[in-house]
C-alpha positions as CSV (number, residue, x, y, z in Angstrom):
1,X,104.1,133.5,98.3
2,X,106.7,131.2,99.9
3,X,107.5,127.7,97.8
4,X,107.9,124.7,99.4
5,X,111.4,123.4,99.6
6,X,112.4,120.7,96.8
7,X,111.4,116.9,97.6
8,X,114.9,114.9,97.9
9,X,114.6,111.2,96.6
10,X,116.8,108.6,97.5
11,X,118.8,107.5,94.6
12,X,118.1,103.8,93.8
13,X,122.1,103.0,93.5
14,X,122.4,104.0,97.4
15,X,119.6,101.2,98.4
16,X,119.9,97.6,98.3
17,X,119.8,95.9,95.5
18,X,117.7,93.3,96.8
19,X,115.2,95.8,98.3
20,X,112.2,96.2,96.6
21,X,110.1,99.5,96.8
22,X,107.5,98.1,98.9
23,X,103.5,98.7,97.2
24,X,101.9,101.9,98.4
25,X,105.6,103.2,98.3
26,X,104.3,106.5,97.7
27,X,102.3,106.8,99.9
28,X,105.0,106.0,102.7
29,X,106.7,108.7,100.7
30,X,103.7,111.1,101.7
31,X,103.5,110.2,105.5
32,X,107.0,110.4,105.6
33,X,107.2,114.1,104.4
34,X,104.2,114.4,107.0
35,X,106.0,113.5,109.7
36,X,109.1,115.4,109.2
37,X,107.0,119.0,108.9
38,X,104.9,117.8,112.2
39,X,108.4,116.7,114.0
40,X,109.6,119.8,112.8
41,X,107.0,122.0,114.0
42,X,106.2,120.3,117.5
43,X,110.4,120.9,117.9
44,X,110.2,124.6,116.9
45,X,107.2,125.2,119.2
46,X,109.2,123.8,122.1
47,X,111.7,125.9,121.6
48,X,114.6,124.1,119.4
49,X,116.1,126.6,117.2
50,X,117.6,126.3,113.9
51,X,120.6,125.4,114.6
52,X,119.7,122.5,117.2
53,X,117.3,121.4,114.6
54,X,120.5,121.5,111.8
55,X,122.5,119.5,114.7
56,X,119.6,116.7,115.1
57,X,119.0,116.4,111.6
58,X,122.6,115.7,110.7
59,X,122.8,113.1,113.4
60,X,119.9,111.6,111.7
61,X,121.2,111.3,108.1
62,X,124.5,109.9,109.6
63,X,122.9,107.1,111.1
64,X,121.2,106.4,108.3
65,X,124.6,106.9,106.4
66,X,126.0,104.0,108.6
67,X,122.5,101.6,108.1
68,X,123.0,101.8,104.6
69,X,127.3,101.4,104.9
70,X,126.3,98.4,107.3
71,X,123.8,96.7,104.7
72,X,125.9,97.4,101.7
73,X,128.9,95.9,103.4
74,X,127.0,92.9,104.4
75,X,125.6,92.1,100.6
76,X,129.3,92.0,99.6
77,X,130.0,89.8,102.4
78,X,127.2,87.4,101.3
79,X,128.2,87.8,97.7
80,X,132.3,86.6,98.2
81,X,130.8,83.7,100.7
């Protein structure tokens, strides 16, 4: 029997300090994991192979990467005003 693979969590040191986990948190948590296996799947049935799908999904966590440069840089900004 295959295992599912191991859910990642965002450390709390790499999100705002002034966000707060919004309620129901968990179960955006759930709808996000959800979403990713249906994206997944619909991308696999239309013929993306692994590799495109490793190529996306690195694209994706780099823009994130920059969101969260781009906020953290702006707290500091605010903080030294």
């Amino acid at each position: 029997m295959r295992r599912p693979p191991p859910r990642y969590i965002v450390p709390d040191t790499l999100v705002s300090q002034s966000e707060e986990a919004p309620k129901g948190s968990g179960d955006r948590a759930a709808a996000a994991r959800i979403l990713a296996r249906s994206f997944y799947r619909e991308l696999r049935e239309n013929g993306y192979t692994a590799r495109q799908l490793l190529s996306l999904s690195t694209e994706l966590i780099e823009l994130v990467t920059q969101d969260l440069q781009r906020e953290r840089q702006e707290g500091m900004n605010v903080r030294v005003a």
